[in-house]
TORGUVEX-928618 format. One line per 3 residues: number of its first residue (from 1); their letters; for each residue x, y, z of C-alpha. Coordinates in Angstrom, 2 decimals, padded with zeros to 5 digits. Each point is the difference from the previous one (the first is absolute). Layout:
% TORGUVEX-928618
NUM	A	X/Y/Z  ...;
% end
This chain:
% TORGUVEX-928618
1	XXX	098.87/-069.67/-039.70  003.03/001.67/-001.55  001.85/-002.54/001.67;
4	XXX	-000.77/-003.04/-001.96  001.04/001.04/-003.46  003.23/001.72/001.66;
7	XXX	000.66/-003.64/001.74  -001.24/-002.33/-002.91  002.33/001.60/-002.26;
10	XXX	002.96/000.20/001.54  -000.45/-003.85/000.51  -000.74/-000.75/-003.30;
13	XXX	002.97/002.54/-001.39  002.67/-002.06/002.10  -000.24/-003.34/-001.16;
16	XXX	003.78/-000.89/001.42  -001.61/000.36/003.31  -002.77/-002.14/-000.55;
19	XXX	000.42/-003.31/001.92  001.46/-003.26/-001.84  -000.81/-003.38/000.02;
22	XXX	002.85/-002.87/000.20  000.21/000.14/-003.91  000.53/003.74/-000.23;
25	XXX	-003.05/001.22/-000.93  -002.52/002.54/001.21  -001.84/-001.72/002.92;
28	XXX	-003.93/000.94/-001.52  -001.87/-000.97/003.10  002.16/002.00/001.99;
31	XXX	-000.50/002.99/-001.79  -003.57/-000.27/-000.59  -001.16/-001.61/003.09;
34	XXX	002.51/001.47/003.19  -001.96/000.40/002.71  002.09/003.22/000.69;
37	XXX	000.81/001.42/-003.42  -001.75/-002.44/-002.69  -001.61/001.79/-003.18;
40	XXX	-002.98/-001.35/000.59  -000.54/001.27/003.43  001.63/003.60/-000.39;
43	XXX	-002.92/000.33/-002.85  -002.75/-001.54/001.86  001.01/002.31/003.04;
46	XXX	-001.06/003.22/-002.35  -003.22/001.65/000.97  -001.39/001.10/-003.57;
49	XXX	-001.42/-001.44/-002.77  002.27/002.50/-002.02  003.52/-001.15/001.91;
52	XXX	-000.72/-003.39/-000.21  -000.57/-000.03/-003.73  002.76/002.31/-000.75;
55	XXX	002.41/-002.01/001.95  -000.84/-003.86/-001.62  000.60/002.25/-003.61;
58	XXX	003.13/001.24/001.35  000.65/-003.88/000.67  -000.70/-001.26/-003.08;
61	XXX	001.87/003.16/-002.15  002.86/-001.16/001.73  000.50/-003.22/000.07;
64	XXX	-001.47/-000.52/-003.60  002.32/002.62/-001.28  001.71/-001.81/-002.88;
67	XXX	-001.70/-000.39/-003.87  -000.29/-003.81/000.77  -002.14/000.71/002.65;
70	XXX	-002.44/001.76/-001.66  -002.64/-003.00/-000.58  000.01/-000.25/003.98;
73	XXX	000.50/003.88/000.85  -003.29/000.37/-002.50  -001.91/-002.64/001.67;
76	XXX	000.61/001.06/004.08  -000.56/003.45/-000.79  -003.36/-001.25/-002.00;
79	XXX	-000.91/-002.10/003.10  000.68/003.28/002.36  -002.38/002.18/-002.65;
82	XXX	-003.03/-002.60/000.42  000.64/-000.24/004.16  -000.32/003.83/000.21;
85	XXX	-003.10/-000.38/-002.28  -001.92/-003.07/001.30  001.01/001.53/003.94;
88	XXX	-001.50/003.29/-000.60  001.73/001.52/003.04  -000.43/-002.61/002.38;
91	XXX	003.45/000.25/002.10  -000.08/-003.24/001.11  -001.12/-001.60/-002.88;
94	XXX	002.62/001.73/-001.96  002.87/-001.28/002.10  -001.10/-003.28/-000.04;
97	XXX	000.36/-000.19/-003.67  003.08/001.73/000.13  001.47/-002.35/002.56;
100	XXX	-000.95/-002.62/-002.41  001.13/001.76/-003.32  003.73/000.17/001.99;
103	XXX	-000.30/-003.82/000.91  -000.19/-000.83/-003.50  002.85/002.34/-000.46;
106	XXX	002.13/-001.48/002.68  -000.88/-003.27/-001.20  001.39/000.46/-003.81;
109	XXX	002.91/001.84/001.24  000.86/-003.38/002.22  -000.58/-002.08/-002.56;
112	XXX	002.42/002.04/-002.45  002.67/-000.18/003.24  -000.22/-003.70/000.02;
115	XXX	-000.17/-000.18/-003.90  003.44/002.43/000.10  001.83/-002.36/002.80;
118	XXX	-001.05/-003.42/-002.34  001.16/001.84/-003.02  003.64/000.76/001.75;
121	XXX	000.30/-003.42/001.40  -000.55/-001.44/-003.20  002.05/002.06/-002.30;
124	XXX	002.87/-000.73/002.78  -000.62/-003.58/-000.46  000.38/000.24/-003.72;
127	XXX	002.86/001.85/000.34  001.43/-002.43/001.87  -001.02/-002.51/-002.08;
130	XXX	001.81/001.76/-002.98  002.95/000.63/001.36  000.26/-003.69/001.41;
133	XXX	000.21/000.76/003.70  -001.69/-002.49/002.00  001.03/001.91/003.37;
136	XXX	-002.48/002.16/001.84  000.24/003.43/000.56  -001.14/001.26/002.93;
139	XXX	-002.99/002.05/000.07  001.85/003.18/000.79  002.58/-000.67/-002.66;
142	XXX	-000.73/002.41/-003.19  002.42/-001.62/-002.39  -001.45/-000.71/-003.64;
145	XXX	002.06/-003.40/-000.67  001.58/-000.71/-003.26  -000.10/003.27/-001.03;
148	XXX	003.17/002.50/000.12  -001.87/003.13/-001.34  -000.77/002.51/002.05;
151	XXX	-003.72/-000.10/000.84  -000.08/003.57/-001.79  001.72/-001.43/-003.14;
154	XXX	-002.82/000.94/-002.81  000.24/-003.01/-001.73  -000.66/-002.01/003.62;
157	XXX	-002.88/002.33/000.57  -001.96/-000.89/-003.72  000.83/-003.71/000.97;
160	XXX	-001.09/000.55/003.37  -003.32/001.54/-001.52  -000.88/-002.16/-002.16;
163	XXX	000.10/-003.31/002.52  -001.82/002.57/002.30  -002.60/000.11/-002.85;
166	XXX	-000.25/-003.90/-000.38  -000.13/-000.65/003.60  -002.75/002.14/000.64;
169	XXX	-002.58/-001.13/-002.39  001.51/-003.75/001.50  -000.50/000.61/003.51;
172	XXX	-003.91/001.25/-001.17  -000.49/-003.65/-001.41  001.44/-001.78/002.77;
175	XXX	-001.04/002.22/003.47  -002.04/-001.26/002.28  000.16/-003.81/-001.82;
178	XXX	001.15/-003.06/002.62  003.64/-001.03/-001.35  -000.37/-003.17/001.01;
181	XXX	-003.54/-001.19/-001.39  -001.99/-002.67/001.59  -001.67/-002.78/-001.64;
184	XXX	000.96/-000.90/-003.78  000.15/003.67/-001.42  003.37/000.82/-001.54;
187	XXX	000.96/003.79/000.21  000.49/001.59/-003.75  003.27/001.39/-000.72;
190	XXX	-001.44/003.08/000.12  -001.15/000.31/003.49  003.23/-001.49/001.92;
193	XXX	002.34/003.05/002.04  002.83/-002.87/-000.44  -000.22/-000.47/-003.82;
196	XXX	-000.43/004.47/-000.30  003.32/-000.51/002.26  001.05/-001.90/-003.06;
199	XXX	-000.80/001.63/-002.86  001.74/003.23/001.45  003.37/-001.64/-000.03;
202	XXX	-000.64/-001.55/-003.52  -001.17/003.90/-001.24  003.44/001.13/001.55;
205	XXX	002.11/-002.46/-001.47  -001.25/-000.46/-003.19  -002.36/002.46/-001.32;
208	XXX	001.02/003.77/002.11  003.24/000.44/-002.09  -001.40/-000.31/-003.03;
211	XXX	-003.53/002.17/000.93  002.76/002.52/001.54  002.10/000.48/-002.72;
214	XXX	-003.75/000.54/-001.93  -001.25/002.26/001.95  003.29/002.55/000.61;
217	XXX	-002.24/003.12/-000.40  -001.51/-000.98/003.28  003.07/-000.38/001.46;
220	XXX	000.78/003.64/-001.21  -002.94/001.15/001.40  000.58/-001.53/003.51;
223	XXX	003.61/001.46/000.13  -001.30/003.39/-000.68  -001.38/-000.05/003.80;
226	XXX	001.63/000.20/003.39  000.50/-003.50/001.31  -002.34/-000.08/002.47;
229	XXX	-002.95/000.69/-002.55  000.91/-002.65/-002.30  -002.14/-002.80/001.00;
232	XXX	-002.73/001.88/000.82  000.01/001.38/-003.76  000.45/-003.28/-001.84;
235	XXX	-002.41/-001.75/002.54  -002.45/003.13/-001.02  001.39/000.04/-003.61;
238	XXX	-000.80/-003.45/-000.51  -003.90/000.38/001.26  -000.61/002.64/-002.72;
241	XXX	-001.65/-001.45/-002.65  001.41/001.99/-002.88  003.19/-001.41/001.31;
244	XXX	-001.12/-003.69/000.38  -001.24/000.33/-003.35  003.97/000.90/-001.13;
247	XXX	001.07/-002.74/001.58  -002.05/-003.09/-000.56  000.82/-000.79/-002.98;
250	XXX	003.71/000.22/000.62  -000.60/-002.10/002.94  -001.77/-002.14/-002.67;
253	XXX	002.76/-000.26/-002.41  002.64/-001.07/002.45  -002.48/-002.68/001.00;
256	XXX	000.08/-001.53/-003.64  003.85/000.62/-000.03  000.58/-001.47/002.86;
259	XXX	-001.79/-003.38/000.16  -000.90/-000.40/-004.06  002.65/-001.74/-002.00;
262	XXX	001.02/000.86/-003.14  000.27/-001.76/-003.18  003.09/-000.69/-001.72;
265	XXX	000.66/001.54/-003.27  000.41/-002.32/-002.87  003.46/-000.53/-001.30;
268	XXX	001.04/001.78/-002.65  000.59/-002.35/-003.21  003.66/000.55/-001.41;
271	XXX	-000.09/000.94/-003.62  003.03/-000.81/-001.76  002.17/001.28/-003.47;
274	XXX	-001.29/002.81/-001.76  -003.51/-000.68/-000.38  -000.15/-000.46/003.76;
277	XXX	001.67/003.14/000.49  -003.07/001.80/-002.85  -002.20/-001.93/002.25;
280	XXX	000.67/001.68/003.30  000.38/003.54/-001.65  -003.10/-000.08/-001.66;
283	XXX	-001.81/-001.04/003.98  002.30/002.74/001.38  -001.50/002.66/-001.98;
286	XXX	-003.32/-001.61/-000.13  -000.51/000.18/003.69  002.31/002.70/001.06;
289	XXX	001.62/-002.34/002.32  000.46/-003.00/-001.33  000.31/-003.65/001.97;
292	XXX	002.53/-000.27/002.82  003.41/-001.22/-001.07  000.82/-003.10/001.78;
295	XXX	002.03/001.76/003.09  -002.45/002.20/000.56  -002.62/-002.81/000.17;
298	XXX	002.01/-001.78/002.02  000.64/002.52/002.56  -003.61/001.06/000.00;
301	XXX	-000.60/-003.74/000.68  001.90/000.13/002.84  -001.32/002.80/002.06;
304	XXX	-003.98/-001.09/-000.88  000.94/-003.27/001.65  001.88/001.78/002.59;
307	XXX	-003.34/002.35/000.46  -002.20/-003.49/-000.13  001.71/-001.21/002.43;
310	XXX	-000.50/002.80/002.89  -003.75/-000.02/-001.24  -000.06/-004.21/001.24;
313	XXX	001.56/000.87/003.24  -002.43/003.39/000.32  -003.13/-002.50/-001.02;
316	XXX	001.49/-003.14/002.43  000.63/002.83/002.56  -004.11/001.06/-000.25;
319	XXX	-001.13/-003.23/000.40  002.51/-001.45/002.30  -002.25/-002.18/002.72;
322	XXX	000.75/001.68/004.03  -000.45/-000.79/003.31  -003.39/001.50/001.08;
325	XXX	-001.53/000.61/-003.52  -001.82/-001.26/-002.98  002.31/000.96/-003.12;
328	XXX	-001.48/001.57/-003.08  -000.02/-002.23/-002.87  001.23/000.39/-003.32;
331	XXX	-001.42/003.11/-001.85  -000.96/001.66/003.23  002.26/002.81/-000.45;
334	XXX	-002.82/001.60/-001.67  -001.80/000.83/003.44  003.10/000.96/000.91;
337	XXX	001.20/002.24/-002.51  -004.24/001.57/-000.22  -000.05/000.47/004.30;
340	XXX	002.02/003.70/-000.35  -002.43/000.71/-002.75  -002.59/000.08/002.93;
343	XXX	-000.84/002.90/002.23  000.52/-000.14/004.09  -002.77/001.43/000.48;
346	XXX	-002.04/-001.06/-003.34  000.29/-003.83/001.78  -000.50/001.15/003.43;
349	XXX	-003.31/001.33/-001.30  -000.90/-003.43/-001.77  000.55/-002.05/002.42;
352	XXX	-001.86/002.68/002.41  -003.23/-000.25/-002.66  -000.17/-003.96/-000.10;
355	XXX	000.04/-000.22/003.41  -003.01/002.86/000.00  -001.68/-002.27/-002.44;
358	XXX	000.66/-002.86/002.21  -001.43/001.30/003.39  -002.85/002.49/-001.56;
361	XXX	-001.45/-001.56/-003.01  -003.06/-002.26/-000.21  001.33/-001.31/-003.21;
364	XXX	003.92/-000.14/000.00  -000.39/-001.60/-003.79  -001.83/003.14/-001.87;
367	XXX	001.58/002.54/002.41  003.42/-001.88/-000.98  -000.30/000.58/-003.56;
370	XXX	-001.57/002.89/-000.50  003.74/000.96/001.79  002.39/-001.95/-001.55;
373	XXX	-001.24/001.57/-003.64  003.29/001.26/-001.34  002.11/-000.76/002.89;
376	XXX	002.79/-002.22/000.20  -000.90/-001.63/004.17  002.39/-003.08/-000.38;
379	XXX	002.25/001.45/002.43  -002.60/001.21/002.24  -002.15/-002.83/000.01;
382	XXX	002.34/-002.31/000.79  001.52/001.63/002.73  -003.95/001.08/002.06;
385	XXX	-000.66/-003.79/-000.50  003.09/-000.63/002.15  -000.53/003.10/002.54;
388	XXX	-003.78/-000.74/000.61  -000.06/-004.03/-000.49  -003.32/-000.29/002.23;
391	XXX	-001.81/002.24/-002.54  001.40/-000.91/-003.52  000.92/-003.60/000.52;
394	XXX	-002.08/-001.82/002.83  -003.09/002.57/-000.72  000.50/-000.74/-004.01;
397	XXX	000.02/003.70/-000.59  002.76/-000.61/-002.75  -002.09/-002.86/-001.45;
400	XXX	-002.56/002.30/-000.60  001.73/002.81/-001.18  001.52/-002.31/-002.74;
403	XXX	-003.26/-002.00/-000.59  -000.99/001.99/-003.15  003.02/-000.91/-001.70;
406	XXX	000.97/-003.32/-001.59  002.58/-002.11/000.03  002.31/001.25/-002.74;
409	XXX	-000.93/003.88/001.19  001.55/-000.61/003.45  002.94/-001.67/-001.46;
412	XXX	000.81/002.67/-002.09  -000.98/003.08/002.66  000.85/-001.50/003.15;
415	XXX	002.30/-003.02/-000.78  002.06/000.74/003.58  -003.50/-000.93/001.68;
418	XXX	-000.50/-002.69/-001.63  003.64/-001.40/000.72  -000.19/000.57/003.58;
421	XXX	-003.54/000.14/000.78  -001.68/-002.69/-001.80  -002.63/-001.27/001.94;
424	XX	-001.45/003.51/000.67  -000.21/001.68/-003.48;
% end
């Protein structure tokens, strides 16, 4: 069965030629499931246990090829070790397994498509949004509005990066969540595509010139590759965790900047005659530095309420009330500001365990918080409650999980459940 690998890889080595769907991204169904050429099929068509193993690795080496993928590359190529064991060279049995080992494959890889076509839609709407342009583009059209830059420009690709960043661990909270609830539940902030589309265009105009200007090694480092690898590195560059690590509490710091005011410094008194002149020599050489004279309090005056200013319309801005979403109140920016501080994949795998919890445990309550012992499941709470509403609301799954905790505890841990989800918690 030569044939196989030579075929399987040559597919899976030409991605350009794999078919597309309308949005532009690899049709999964089609290449798994063909009837003439699917993945699936061209492995299920090989005769030995041997072939068919060796091609489903070949599968998952290659399309879990990147270090992000490792969590997933580990755990297919785990599930492939225990079909080879548990089949103990049962032909058929083994490609049954295998057939289903590649279904869960194509089925993350379509998921991921749709994911990537949301996530382009969406930052095109907040670009749009940014730049003011209430026209649409038409779905062909590639122009980035309200931006002049090149799309190579380094500084364009760190800004481009880091709303890539935000927009992914959004689009985790809000997939597979009903925009348009039914009933009397109001949506959180936090899991609404339209206020995401939002808060990208308020991260561009406020907050991305100062966090670029920050972070200019990174920009060095991105115009030290060819164009065409610069997303790709600060998209990669910005996963690392050494690198997060670098750059949260930057990111931190231009939060406080940016929507903290500042107090205004005292006014200097105004010593006169000799003594006043002893006076403010002896401060001068007390404190190395002495009080400001009165122009230089006065123009220091003016910028800080200059700077104040910009922080009211950056903090009106954040909790500005839109069409098709519940605004965040005052002194919500600190979800905000905390979501990059969050893993993709660290709240993918919360929200993944509370739902396990949910369908699998006899007793949601202790299996709940023997979990949630030094983890921080706000986000991840919140947003399963909303995905799987039949289980954690109308089954009281939530109630229970929260039961061992009083009042004041699930204030202070949970207080976005407790604003939006009252009568369950």
């Amino acid at each position: 069965m030569r044939h196989v690998n030579e075929v399987s890889a040559a597919d899976i080595g030409k991605t350009e030629k794999w078919p597309r769907t309308a949005q532009g991204t690899i049709d999964w169904v089609v290449v798994f499931n063909d009837e003439d050429a699917g993945i699936i099929l061209l492995i299920a068509s090989a005769q030995s246990v041997d072939t068919l193993v060796d091609c489903t690795a070949m599968v998952i080496q290659m399309l879990f090829s990147r270090d992000s993928d490792g969590a997933l590359r580990a755990g297919f190529t785990t599930a492939l070790a225990q079909v080879v064991a548990e089949c103990d060279g049962d032909r058929d049995a083994v490609c049954k397994a295998v057939s289903n080992i590649l279904t869960d494959i194509r089925d993350d890889r379509t998921e991921k498509a749709a994911d990537y076509a949301r996530h382009k839609e969406h930052r095109r709407a907040a670009q749009k949004l940014w730049a003011g342009d209430e026209a649409e583009l038409a779905p062909d059209d590639e122009t980035e509005p309200g931006d002049p830059r090149p799309p190579d420009d380094p500084a364009r690709v760190f800004e481009e990066g880091f709303c890539d960043s935000y927009d992914q661990r959004f689009q985790i909270l809000w997939s597979g969540i009903e925009q348009q609830p039914k009933g009397d539940l109001v949506l959180p902030f936090l899991l609404l595509a339209d206020f995401a589309i939002r808060f990208e265009g308020i991260l561009r105009q406020h907050f991305l010139p100062t966090m670029t200007s920050r972070c200019l090694y990174l920009v060095t480092e991105i115009e030290r590759h060819k164009p065409e690898h610069r997303q790709e590195f600060i998209r990669q560059h910005l996963a690392d965790k050494r690198i997060r690590e670098q750059v949260w509490p930057i990111w931190k710091d231009v939060w406080t900047q940016m929507t903290e005011k500042q107090k205004l410094p005292k006014k200097p008194k105004q010593e006169t005659g000799m003594f006043g002149n002893l006076v403010k020599a002896v401060k001068a050489a007390a404190t190395e530095e002495g009080d400001l004279e009165l122009a230089e309090w006065e123009d220091e005056v003016e910028m800080i309420k200059t700077r104040n200013a910009m922080t009211a319309d950056v903090n009106a801005s954040l909790v500005e009330v839109g069409v098709g979403y519940e605004a965040p109140l005052k002194g919500d920016d600190k979800y905000l500001v905390s979501l990059l501080g969050r893993t993709p994949n660290g709240l993918r795998d919360q929200i993944a365990a509370l739902r396990q919890i949910a369908e699998q445990s006899s007793h949601p309550g202790q299996a709940f918080d023997k979990y949630a012992k030094g983890r921080d499941l706000e986000f991840a709470l919140l947003s399963v409650s909303y995905k799987h509403q039949d289980m954690f609301l109308e089954q009281k799954i939530l109630h229970n999980m929260l039961r061992g905790l009083k009042k004041h505890e699930k204030e202070m841990q949970y207080p976005l459940l407790v604003r939006y989800l009252p009568d369950y918690v």
